[in-house]
NUTI-265179 format. One record per residue: x, y negated, z of N, C-alpha, C in turn; residue in one letter; residue number from 1. Coordinates in steps of 0.001 Angstrom, whole numbers, padded with zeros to 6 digits, always signed. Example, Ala and Ser with C-alpha at 12.3 -4.5 7.8 and 13.67 -1.06 7.14 Angstrom:
<site><n_u>+013190</n_u><n_v>+005690</n_v><n_w>+007800</n_w><ca_u>+012300</ca_u><ca_v>+004500</ca_v><ca_w>+007800</ca_w><c_u>+013200</c_u><c_v>+003300</c_v><c_w>+007800</c_w><zaza>a</zaza><guza>1</guza></site>
<site><n_u>+012850</n_u><n_v>+002250</n_v><n_w>+007080</n_w><ca_u>+013670</ca_u><ca_v>+001060</ca_v><ca_w>+007140</ca_w><c_u>+012900</c_u><c_v>-000030</c_v><c_w>+007870</c_w><zaza>s</zaza><guza>2</guza></site>
***
This chain:
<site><n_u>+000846</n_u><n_v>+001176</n_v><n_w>+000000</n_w><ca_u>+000000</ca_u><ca_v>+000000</ca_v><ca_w>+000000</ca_w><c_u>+000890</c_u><c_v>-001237</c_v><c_w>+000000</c_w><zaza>x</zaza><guza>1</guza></site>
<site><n_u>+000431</n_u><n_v>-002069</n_v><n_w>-001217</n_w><ca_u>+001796</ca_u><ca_v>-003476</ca_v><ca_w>-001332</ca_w><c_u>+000855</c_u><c_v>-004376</c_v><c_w>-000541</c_w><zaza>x</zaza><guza>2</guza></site>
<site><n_u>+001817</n_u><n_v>-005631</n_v><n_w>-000030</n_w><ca_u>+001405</ca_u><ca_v>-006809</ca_v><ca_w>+000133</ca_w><c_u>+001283</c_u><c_v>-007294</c_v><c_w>-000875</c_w><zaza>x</zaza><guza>3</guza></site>
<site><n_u>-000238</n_u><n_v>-007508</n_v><n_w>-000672</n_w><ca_u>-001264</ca_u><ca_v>-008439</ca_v><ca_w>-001533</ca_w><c_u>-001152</c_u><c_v>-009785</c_v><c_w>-001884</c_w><zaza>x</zaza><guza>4</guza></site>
<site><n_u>-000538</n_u><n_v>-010734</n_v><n_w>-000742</n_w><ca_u>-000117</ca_u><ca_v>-011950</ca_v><ca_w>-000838</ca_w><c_u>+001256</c_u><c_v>-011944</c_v><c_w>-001446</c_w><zaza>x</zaza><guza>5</guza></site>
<site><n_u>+001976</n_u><n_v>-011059</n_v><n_w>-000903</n_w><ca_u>+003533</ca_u><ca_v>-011198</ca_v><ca_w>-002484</ca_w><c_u>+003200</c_u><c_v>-010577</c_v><c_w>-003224</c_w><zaza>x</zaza><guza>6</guza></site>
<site><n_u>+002312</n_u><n_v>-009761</n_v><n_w>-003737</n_w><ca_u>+001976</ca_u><ca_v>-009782</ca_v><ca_w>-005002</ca_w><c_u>+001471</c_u><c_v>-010889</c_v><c_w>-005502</c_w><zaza>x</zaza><guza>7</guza></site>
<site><n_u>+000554</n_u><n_v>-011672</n_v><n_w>-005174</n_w><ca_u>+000270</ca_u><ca_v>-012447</ca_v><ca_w>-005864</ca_w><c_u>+000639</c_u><c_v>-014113</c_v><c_w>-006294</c_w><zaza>x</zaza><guza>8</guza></site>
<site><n_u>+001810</n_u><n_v>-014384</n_v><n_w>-005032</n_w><ca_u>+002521</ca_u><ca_v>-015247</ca_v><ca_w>-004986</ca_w><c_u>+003882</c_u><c_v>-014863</c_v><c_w>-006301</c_w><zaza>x</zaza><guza>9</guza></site>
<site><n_u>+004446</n_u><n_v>-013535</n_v><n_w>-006350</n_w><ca_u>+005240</ca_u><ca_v>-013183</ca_v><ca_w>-007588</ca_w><c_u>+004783</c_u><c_v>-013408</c_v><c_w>-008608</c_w><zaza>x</zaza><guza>10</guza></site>
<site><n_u>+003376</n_u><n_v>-013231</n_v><n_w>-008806</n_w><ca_u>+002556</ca_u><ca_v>-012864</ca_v><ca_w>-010286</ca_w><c_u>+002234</c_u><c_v>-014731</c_v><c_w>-010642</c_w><zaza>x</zaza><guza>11</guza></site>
<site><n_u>+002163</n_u><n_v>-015701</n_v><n_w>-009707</n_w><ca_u>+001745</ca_u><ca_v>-016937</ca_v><ca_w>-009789</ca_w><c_u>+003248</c_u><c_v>-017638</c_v><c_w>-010659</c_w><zaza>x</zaza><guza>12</guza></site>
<site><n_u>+004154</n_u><n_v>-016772</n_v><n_w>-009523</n_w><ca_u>+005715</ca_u><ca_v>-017297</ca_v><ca_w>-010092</ca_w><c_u>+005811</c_u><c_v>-017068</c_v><c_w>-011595</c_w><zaza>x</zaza><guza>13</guza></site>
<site><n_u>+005949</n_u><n_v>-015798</n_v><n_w>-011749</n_w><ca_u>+006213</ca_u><ca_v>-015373</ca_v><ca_w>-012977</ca_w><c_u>+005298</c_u><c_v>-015418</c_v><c_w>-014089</c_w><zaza>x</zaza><guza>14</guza></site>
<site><n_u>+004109</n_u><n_v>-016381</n_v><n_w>-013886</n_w><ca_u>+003254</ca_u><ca_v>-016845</ca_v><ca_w>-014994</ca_w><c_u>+003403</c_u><c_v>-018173</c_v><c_w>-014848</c_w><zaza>x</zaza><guza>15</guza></site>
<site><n_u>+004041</n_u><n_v>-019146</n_v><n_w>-014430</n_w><ca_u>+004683</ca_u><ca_v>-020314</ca_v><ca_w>-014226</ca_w><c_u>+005976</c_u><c_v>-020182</c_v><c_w>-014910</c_w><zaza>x</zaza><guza>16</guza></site>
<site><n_u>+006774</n_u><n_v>-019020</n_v><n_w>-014867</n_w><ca_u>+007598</ca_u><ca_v>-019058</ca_v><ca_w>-015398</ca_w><c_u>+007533</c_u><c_v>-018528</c_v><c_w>-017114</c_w><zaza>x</zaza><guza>17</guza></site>
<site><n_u>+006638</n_u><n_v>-018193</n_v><n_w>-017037</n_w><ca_u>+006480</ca_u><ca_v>-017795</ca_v><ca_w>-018688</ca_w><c_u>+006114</c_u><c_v>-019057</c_v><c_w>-019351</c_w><zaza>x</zaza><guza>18</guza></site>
<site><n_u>+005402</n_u><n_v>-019325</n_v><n_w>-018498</n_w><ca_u>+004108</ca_u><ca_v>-020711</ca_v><ca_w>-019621</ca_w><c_u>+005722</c_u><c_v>-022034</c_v><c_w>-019569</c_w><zaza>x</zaza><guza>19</guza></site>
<site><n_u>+006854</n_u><n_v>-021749</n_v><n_w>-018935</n_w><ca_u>+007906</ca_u><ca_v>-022816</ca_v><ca_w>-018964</ca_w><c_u>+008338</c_u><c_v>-022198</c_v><c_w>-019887</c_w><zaza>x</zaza><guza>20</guza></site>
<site><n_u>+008970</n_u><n_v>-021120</n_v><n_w>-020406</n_w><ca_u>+009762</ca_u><ca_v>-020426</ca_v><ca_w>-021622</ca_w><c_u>+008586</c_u><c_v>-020564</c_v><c_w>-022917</c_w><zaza>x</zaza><guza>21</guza></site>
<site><n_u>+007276</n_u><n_v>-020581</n_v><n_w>-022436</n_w><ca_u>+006533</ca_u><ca_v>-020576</ca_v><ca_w>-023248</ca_w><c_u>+006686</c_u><c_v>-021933</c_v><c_w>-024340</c_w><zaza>x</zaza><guza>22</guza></site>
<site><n_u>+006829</n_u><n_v>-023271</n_v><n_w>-023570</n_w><ca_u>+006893</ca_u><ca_v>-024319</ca_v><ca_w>-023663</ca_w><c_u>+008503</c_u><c_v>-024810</c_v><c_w>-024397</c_w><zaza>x</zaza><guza>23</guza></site>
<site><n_u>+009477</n_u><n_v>-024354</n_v><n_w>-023739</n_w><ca_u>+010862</ca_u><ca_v>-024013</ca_v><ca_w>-024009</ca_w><c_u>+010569</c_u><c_v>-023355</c_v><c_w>-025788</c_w><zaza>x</zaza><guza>24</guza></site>
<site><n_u>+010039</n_u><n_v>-022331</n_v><n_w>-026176</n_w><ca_u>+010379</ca_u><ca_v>-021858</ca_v><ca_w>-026863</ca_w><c_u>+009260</c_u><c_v>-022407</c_v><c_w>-028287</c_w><zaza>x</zaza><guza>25</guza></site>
<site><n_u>+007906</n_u><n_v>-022516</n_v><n_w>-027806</n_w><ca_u>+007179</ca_u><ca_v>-023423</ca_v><ca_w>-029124</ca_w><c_u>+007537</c_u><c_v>-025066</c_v><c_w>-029260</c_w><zaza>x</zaza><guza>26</guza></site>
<site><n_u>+008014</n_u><n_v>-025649</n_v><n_w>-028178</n_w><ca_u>+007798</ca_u><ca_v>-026676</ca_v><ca_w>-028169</ca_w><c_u>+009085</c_u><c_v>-027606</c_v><c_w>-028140</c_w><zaza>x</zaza><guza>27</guza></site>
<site><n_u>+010188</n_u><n_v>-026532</n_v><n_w>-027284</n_w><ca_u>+011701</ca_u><ca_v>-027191</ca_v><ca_w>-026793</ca_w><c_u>+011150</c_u><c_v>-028251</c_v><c_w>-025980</c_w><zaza>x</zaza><guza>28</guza></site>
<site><n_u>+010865</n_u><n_v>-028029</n_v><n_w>-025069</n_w><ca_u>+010332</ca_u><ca_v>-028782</ca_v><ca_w>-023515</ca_w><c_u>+010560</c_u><c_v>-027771</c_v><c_w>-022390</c_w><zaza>x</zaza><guza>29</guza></site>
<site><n_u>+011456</n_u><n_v>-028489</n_v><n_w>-021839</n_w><ca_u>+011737</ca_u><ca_v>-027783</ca_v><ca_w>-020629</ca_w><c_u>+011198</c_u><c_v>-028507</c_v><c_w>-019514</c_w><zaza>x</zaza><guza>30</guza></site>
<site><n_u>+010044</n_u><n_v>-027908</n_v><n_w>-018701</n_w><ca_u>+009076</ca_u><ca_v>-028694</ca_v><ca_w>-018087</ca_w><c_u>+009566</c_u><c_v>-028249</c_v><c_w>-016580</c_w><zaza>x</zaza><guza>31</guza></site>
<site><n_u>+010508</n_u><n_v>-027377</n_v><n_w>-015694</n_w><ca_u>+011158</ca_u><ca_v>-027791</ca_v><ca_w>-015270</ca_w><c_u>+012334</c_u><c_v>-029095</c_v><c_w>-015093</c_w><zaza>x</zaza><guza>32</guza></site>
<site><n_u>+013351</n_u><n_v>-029216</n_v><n_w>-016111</n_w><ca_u>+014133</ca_u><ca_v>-030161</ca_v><ca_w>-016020</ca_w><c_u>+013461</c_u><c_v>-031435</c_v><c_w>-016639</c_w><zaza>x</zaza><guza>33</guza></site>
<site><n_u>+012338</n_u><n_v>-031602</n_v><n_w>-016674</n_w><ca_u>+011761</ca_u><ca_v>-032890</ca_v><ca_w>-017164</ca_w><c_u>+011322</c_u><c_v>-033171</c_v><c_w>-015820</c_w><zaza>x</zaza><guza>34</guza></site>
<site><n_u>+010661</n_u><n_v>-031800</n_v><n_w>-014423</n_w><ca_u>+010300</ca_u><ca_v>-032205</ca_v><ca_w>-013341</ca_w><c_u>+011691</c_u><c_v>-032776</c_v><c_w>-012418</c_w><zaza>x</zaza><guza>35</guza></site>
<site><n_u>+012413</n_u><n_v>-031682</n_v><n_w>-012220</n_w><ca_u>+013544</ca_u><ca_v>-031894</ca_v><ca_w>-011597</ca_w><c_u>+015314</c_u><c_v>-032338</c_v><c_w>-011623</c_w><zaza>x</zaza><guza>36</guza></site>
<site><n_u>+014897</n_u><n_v>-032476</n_v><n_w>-013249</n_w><ca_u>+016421</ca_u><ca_v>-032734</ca_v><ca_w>-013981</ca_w><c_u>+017181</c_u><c_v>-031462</c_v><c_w>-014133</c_w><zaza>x</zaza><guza>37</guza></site>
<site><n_u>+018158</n_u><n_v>-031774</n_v><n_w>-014973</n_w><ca_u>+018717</ca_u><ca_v>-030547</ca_v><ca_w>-015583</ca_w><c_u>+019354</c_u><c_v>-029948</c_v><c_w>-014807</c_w><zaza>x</zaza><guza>38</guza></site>
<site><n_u>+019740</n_u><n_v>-028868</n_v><n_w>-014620</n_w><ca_u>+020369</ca_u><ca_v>-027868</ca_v><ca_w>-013746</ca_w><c_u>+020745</c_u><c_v>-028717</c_v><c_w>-012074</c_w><zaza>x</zaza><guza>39</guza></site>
<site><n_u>+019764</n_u><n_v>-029425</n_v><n_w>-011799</n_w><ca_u>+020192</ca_u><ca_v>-029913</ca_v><ca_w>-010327</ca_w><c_u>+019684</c_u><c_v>-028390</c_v><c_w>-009054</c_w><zaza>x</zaza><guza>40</guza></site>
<site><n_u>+020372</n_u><n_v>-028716</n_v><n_w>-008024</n_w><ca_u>+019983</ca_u><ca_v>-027533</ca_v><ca_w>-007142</ca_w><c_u>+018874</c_u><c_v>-027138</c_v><c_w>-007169</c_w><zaza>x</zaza><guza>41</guza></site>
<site><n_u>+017844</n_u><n_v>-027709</n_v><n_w>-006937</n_w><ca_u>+016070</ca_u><ca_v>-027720</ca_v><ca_w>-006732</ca_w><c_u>+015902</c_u><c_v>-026639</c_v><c_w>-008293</c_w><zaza>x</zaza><guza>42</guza></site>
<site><n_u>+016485</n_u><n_v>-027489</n_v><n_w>-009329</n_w><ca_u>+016082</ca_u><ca_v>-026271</ca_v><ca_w>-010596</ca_w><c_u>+016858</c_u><c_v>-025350</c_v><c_w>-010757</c_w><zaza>x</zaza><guza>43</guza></site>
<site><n_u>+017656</n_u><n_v>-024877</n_v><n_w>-010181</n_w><ca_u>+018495</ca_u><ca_v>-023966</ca_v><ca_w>-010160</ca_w><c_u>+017992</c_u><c_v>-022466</c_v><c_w>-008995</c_w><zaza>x</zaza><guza>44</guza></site>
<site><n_u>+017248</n_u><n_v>-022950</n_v><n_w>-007924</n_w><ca_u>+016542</ca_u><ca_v>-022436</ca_v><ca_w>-006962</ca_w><c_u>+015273</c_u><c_v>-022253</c_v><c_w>-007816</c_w><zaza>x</zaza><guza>45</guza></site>
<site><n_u>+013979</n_u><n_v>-023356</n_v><n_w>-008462</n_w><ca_u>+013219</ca_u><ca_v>-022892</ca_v><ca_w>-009416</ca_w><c_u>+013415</c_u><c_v>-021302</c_v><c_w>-010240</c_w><zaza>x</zaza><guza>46</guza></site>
<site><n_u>+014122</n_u><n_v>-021683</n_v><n_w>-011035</n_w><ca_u>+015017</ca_u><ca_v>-020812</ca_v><ca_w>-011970</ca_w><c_u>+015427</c_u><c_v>-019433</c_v><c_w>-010809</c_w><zaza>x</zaza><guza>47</guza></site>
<site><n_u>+016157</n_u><n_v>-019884</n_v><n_w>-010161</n_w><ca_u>+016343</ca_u><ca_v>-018258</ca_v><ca_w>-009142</ca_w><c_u>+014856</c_u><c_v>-017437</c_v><c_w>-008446</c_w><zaza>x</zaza><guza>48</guza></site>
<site><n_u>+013866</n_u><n_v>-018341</n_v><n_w>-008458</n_w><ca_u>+013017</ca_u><ca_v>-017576</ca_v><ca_w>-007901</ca_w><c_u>+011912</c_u><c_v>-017155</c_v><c_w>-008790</c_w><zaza>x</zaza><guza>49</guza></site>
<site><n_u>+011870</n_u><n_v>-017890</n_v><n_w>-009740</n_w><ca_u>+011596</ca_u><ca_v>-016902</ca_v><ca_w>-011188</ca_w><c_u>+012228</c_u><c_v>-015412</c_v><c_w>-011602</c_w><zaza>x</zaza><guza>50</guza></site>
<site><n_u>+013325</n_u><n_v>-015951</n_v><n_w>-011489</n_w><ca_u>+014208</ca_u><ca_v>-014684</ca_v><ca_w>-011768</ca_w><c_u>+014026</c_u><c_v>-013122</c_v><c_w>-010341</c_w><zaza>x</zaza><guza>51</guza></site>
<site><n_u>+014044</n_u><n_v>-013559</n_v><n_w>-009302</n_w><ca_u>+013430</ca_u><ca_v>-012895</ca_v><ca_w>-008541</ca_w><c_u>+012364</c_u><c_v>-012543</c_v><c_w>-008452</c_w><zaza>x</zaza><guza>52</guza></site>
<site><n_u>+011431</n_u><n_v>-013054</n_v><n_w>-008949</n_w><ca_u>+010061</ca_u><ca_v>-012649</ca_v><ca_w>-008998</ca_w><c_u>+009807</c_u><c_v>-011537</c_v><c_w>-010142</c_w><zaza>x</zaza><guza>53</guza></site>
<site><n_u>+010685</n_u><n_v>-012048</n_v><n_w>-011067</n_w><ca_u>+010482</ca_u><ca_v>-011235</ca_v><ca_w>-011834</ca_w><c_u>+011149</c_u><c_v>-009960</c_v><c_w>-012139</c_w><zaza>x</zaza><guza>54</guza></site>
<site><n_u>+012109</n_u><n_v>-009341</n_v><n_w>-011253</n_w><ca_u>+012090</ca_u><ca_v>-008109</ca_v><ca_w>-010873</ca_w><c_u>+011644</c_u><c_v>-007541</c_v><c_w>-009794</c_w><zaza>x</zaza><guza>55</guza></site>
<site><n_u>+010608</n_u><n_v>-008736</n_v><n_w>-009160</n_w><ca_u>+009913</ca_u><ca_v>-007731</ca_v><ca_w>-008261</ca_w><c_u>+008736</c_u><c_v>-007156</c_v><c_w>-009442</c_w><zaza>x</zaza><guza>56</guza></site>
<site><n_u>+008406</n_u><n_v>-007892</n_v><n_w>-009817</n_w><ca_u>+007058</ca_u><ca_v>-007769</ca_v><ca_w>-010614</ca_w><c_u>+007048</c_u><c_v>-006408</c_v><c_w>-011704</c_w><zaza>x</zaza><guza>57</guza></site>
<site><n_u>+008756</n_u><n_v>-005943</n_v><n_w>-011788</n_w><ca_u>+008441</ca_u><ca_v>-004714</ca_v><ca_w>-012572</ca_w><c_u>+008360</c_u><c_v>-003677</c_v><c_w>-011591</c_w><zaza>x</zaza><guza>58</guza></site>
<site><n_u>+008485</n_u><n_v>-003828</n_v><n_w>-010558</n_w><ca_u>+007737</ca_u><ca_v>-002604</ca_v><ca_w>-009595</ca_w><c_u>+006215</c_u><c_v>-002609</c_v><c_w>-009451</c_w><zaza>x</zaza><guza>59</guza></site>
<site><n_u>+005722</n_u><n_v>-003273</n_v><n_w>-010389</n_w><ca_u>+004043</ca_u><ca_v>-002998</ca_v><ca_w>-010569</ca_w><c_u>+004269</c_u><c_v>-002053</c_v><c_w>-011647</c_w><zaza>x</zaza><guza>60</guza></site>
<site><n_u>+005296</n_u><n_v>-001464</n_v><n_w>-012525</n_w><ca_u>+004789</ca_u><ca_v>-000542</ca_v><ca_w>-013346</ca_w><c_u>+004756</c_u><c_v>+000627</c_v><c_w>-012618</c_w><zaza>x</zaza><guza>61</guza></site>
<site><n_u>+005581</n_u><n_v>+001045</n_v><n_w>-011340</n_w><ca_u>+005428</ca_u><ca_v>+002353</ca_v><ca_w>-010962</ca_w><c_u>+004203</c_u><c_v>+002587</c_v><c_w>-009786</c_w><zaza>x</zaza><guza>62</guza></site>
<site><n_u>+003522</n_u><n_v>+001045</n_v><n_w>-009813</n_w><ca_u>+002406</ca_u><ca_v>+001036</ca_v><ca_w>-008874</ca_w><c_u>+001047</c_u><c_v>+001533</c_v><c_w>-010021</c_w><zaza>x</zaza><guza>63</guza></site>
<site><n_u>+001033</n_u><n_v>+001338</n_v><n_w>-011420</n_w><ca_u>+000223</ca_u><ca_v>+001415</ca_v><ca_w>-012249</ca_w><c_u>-000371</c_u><c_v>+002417</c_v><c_w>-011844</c_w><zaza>x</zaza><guza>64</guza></site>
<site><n_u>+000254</n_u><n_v>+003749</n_v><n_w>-011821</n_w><ca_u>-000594</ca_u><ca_v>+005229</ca_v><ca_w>-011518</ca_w><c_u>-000663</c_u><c_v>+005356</c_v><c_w>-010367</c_w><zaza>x</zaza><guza>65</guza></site>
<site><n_u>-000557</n_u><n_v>+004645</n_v><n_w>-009399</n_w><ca_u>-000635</ca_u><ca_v>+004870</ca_v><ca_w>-008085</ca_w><c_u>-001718</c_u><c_v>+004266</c_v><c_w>-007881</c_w><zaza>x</zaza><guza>66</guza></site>
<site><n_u>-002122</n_u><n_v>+003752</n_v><n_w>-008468</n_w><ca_u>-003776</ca_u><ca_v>+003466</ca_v><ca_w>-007763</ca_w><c_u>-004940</c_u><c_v>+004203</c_v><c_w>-007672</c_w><zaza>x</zaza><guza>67</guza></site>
<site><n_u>-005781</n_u><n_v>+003813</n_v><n_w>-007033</n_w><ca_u>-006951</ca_u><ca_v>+005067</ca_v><ca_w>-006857</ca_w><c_u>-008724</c_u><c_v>+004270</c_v><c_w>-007816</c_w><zaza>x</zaza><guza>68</guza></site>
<site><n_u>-008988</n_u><n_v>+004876</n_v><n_w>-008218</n_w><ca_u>-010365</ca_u><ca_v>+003882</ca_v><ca_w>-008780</ca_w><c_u>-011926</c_u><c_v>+004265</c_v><c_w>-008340</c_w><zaza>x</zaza><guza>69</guza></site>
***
């Protein structure tokens, strides 16, 4: 049984962090460093906890069959 609240605090991260690559990649807007400036600590911590989130978030694939319906 996962925590429900880091799950869903990861899943908030890492769809924040897509819709920024999202933006990055159709648009070339980096909507981090337009918030916080370019690689300053604050976006660098941003950026790290994206990146953390998002290997927690592939331990939802081995939760996939583990659920009950």
């Amino acid at each position: 049984m996962g925590n429900k609240a880091l799950d869903c605090t990861a899943l908030t991260i890492g769809i924040i962090g897509a819709l920024n690559w999202g933006l990055v990649g159709f648009l070339d807007f980096n909507l981090v460093s337009f918030l916080f400036g370019s690689m300053t600590w604050i976006s660098r911590v941003i950026y790290a906890l994206v990146g953390i989130c998002g290997l927690y978030l592939l331990t939802f694939y081995s939760r996939i069959g583990n659920t009950e319906a």
